[in-house]
DRENVEXTI-755371 format. One record per residue (C-alpha): residue in one letter; x, y, z. Coordinates in pm, whole numbers, padded with zeros to 5 digits, always signed. Layout:
AXYZ ...
//
This chain:
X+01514+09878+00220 X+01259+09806-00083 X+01327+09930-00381 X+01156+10244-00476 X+00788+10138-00676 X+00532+10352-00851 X+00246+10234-00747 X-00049+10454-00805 X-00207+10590-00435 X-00508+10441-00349 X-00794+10655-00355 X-01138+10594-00245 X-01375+10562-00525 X-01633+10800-00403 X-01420+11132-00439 X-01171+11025-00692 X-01123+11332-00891 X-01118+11112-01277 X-00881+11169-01537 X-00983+10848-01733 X-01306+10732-01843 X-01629+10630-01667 X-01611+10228-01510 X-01887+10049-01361 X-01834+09759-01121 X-02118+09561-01115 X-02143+09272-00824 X-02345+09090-00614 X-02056+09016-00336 X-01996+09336-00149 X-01643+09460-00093 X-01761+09550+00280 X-01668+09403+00549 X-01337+09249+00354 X-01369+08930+00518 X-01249+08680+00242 X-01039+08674-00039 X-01287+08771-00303 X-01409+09062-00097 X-01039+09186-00069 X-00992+09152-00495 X-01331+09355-00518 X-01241+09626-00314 X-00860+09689-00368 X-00937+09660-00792 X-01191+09932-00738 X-00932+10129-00519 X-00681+10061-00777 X-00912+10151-01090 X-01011+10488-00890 X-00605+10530-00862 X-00549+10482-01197 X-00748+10813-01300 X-01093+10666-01377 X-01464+10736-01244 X-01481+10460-01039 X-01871+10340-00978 X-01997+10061-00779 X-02350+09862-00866 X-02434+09644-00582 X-02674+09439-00609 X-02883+09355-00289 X-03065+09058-00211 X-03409+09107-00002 X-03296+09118+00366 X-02967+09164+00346 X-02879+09511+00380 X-02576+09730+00291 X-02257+09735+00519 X-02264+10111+00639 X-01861+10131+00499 X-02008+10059+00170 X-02170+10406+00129 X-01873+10595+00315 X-01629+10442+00083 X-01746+10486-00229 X-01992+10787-00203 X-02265+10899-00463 X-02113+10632-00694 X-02250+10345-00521 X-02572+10231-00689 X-02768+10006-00462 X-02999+09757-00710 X-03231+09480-00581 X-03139+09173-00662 X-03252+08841-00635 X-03178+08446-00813 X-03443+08336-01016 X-03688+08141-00840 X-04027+08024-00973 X-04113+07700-01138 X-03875+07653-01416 X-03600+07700-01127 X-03783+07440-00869 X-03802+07171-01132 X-03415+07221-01200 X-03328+07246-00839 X-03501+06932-00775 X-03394+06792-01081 X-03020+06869-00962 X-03065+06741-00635 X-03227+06404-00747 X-02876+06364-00953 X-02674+06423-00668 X-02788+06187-00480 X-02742+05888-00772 X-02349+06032-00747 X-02419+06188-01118 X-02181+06477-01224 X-02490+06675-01334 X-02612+06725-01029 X-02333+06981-00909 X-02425+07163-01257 X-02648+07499-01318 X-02749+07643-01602 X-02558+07979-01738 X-02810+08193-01601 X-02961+08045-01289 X-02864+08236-01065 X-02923+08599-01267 X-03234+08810-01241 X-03389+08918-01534 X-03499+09241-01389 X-03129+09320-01337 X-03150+09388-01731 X-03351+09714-01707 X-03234+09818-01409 X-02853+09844-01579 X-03021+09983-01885 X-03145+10329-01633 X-02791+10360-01491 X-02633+10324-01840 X-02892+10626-01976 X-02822+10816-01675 X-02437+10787-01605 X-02249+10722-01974 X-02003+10438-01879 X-01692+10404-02027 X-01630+10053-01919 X-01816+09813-01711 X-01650+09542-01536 X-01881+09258-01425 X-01770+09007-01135 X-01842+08594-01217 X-01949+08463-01479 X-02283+08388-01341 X-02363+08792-01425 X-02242+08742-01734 X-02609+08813-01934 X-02556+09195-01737 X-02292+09215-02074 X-02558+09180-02342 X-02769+09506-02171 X-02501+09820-02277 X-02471+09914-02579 X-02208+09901-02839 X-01905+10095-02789 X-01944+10059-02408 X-01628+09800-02370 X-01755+09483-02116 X-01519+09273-01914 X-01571+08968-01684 X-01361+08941-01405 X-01390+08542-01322 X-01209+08509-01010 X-01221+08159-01073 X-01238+07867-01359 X-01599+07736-01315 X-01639+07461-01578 X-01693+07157-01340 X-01541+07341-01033 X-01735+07099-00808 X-01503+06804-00897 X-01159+06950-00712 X-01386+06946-00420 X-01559+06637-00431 X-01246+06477-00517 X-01129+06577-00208 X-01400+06463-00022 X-01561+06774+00067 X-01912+06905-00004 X-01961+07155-00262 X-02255+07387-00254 X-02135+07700-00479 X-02172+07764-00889 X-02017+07493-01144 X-02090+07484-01548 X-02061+07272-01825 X-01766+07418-02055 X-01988+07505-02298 X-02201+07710-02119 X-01890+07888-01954 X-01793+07999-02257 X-02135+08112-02391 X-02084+08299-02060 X-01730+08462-02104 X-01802+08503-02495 X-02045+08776-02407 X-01798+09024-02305 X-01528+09197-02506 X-01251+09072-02270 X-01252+08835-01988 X-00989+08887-01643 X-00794+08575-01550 X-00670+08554-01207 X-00374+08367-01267 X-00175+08265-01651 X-00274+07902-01606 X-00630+08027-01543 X-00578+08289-01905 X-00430+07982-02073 X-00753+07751-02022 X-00979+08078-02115 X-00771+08175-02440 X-00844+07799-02536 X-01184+07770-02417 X-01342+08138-02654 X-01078+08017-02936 X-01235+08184-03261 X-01441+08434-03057 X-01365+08786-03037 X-01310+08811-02655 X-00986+08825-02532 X-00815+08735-02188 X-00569+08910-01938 X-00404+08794-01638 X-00451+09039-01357 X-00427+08874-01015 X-00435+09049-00643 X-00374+09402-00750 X-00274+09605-00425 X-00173+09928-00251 X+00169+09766-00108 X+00185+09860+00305 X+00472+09905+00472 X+00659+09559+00527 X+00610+09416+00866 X+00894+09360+01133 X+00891+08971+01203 X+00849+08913+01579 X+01089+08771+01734 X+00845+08508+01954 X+00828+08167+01785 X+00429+08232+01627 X+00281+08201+01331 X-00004+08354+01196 X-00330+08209+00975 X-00563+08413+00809 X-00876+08328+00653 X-01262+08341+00621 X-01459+08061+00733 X-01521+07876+00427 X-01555+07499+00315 X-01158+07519+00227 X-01017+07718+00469 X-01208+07581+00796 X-01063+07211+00632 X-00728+07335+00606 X-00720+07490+00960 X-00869+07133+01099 X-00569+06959+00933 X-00289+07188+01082 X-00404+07196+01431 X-00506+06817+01462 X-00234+06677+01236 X+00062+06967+01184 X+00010+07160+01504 X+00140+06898+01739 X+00416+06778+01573 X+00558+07131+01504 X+00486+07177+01925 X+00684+06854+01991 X+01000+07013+01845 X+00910+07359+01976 X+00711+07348+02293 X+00689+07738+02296 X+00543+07748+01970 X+00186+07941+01940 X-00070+07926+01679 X-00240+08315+01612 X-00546+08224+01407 X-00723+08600+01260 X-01093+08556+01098 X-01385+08375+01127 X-01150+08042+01038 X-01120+08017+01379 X-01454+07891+01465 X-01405+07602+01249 X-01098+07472+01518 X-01174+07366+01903 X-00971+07566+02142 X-00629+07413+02190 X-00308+07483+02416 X-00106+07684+02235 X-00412+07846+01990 X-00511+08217+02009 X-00744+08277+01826 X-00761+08688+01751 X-01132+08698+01532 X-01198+08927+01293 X-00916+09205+01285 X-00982+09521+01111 X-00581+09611+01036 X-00485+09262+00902 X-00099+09430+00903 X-00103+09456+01284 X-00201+09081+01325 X+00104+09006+01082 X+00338+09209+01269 X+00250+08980+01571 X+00429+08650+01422 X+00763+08509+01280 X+00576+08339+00952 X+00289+08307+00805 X+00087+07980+00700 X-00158+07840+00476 X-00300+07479+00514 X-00552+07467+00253 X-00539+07138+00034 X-00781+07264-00227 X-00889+07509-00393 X-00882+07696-00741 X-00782+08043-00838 X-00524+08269-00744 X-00526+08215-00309 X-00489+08587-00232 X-00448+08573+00116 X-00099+08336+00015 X-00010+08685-00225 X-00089+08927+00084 X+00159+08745+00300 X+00455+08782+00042 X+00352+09169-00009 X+00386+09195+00412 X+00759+09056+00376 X+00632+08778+00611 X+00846+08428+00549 X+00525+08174+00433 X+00495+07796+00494 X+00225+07683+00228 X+00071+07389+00113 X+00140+07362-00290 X-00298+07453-00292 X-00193+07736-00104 X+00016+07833-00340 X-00212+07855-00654 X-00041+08105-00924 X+00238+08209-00705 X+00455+07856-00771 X+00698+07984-00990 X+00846+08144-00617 X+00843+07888-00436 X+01165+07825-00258 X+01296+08164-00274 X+01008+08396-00126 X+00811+08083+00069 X+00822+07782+00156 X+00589+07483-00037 X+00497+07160+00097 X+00297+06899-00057 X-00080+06938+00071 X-00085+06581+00268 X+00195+06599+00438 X+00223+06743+00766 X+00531+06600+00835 X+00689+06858+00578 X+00510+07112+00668 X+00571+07100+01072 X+00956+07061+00953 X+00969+07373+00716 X+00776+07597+01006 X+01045+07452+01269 X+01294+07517+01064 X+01201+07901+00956 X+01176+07939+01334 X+01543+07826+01415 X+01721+08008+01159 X+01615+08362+01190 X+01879+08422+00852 X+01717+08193+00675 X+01329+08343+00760 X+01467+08714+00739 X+01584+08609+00320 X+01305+08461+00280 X+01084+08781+00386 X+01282+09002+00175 X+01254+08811-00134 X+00884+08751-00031 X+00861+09091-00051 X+00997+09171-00379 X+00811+08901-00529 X+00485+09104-00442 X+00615+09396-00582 X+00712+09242-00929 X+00380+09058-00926 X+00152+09383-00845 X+00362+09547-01115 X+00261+09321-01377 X-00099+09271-01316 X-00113+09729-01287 X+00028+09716-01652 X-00279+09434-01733 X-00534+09641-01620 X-00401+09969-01759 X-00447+09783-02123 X-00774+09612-02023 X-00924+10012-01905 X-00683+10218-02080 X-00738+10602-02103 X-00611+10616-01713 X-00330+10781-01560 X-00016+10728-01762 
//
């Protein structure tokens, strides 16, 4: 049995009765349908913030086209404020795209660059300005840096905070050093921290991640907290008893690499050992594999904890990456033994051993030989689930008591 937690009860944001102040989530990735990692983060700290006592609002910002998941206006009510949105185009923007692209292709480190602000819309400012007049925020809690310039339109006394998910000074080169193409936001250090300067405090995912930010706005007045995957903790998961494992994951860049590399290179050898061995692979990941004997692939599932129930461990192949890897986190909190690359294991290292199992990223050798092993010693998995589990717990706990200081004026 788990030892008892307080955790607060998740309630949705749209009928939260507040005890705290007023917060405003502002984002342009929507936290409906969860289908990746940053979705998940987005919607459970809103569902967390809401449990914590405060006025939980929500200002998404919609690109031309795009529409509105229907779940976004059942979940969070007459405190989700839809606001057009769209990246700067026009002629200052072609010449840089162009001028980006012309880099890339002479191999220059420039070219994988933007500028602070290219991808913000300067109507955004006044649009922010109208909700602020009409609704009184406490707090407003902007997600990337590339929103940052959304922190210079409230006014004093209205406390700002970036939530970065991720380190973007030079992101591109983990990627390209890998050998994979890179097509999202990356920044020259400077211009990251002109970004993360212009709130009053700035959300690390993980302490390495705090560490390199504390450094980085040294002699500004911004300051950084670690707050990871904060969660609602299910009930633990029974491990089947079947010889399957389970991988989760959207189909990005990373993840769709990662599952490539198990089934071609781990895949078999952990089937050559165990010949009864099956490979459950849950969202849109799986269209980056061919079908294979011994692959099911389940799609998109919309109660994650029932696909987890369905295996003996979990795994995760990715050999990149930067941030926290959330989906590594939700495993633990399930009580589900983990084989993970040491990618997959970004932030959470400091338990390796004891509530998962780590494997250096290019070796499938290793890995085949933890997951065979795991499978063969159900004592072994069971300890490993337990401490898994009570790893989560400690961890959630932690990051709660960094966002209670970053918000404050919450439930006590």
């Amino acid at each position: 049995m788990d030892p008892p937690v307080h955790e607060p009860a998740l309630r949705r944001p749209g009928t939260a009765a507040a005890r705290g102040g007023k917060v405003l989530v502002v984002s342009d990735v929507p936290p409906f349908p969860t289908s990746s990692g940053n979705r998940a983060r987005i919607r459970t700290l809103t569902e967390v913030i809401a449990g914590l006592g405060h006025e939980l609002h929500f200002a998404a910002l919609v690109r031309p086209g795009s529409g509105l998941d229907p779940q976004m206006s059942r979940h969070y009510g007459r405190r989700l404020h839809v606001l057009p949105f769209e990246r700067r185009r026009g002629p200052a923007w072609a010449w840089e795209h162009a001028a980006r692209r012309l880099r890339q292709r002479l191999n220059l480190d420039a070219g994988w660059l933007w500028t602070l602000d290219a991808w913000y819309d300067d109507r955004l400012d006044a649009r922010l300005r109208e909700l602020q007049a009409r609704e009184s925020f406490d707090t407003v809690l902007i997600e990337y840096v590339y929103l940052s310039r959304a922190a210079c339109v409230f006014p004093p006394g209205v406390r700002t905070v970036i939530d970065t998910h991720d380190r973007f000074t030079r992101r591109h080169r983990a990627a390209r050093e890998a050998g994979q193409a890179y097509g999202w936001f990356s920044l020259a250090e400077a211009d990251e921290r002109r970004g993360l300067a212009r709130a009053d405090a700035v959300i690390a995912i993980q302490d390495d991640e705090a560490a390199f930010f504390s450094a980085l706005l040294a002699g500004t007045s911004t300051t950084v907290e670690t707050v990871g995957h904060v969660f609602e903790p299910a009930a633990p998961v029974r491990r089947a008893r079947a010889r399957r494992a389970l991988l989760v994951g959207s189909h990005n860049p990373v993840n769709a690499e990662g599952a490539r590399y198990f089934v071609g290179q781990v895949l078999p050898r952990v089937q050559q050992e165990l010949p009864d061995f099956e490979l459950l692979i849950a969202g849109d990941v799986g269209q980056a594999v061919a079908d294979a004997p011994g692959l099911r692939k389940l799609g998109r599932v919309t109660a994650i904890g029932e696909a987890y129930a369905q295996a003996a461990l979990a795994l995760n192949p990715v050999r990149s990456g930067t941030g926290l890897c959330i989906k590594s986190l939700e495993t633990l909190a399930y009580g589900l033994p983990l084989v993970t690359t040491r990618s997959g294991a970004r932030g959470l290292e400091a338990w390796a051993g004891s509530a998962f199992s780590m494997v250096p990223d290019d070796d499938p050798q290793a890995m085949a030989a933890a997951i065979c092993t795991l499978l063969r010693r159900d004592d072994q998995a069971e300890a490993m689930g337990r401490s898994a589990r009570a790893a989560a717990l400690e961890i959630n706990r932690v990051q709660l008591a960094a966002l209670r200081r970053l918000l404050g004026r919450g439930e006590a």
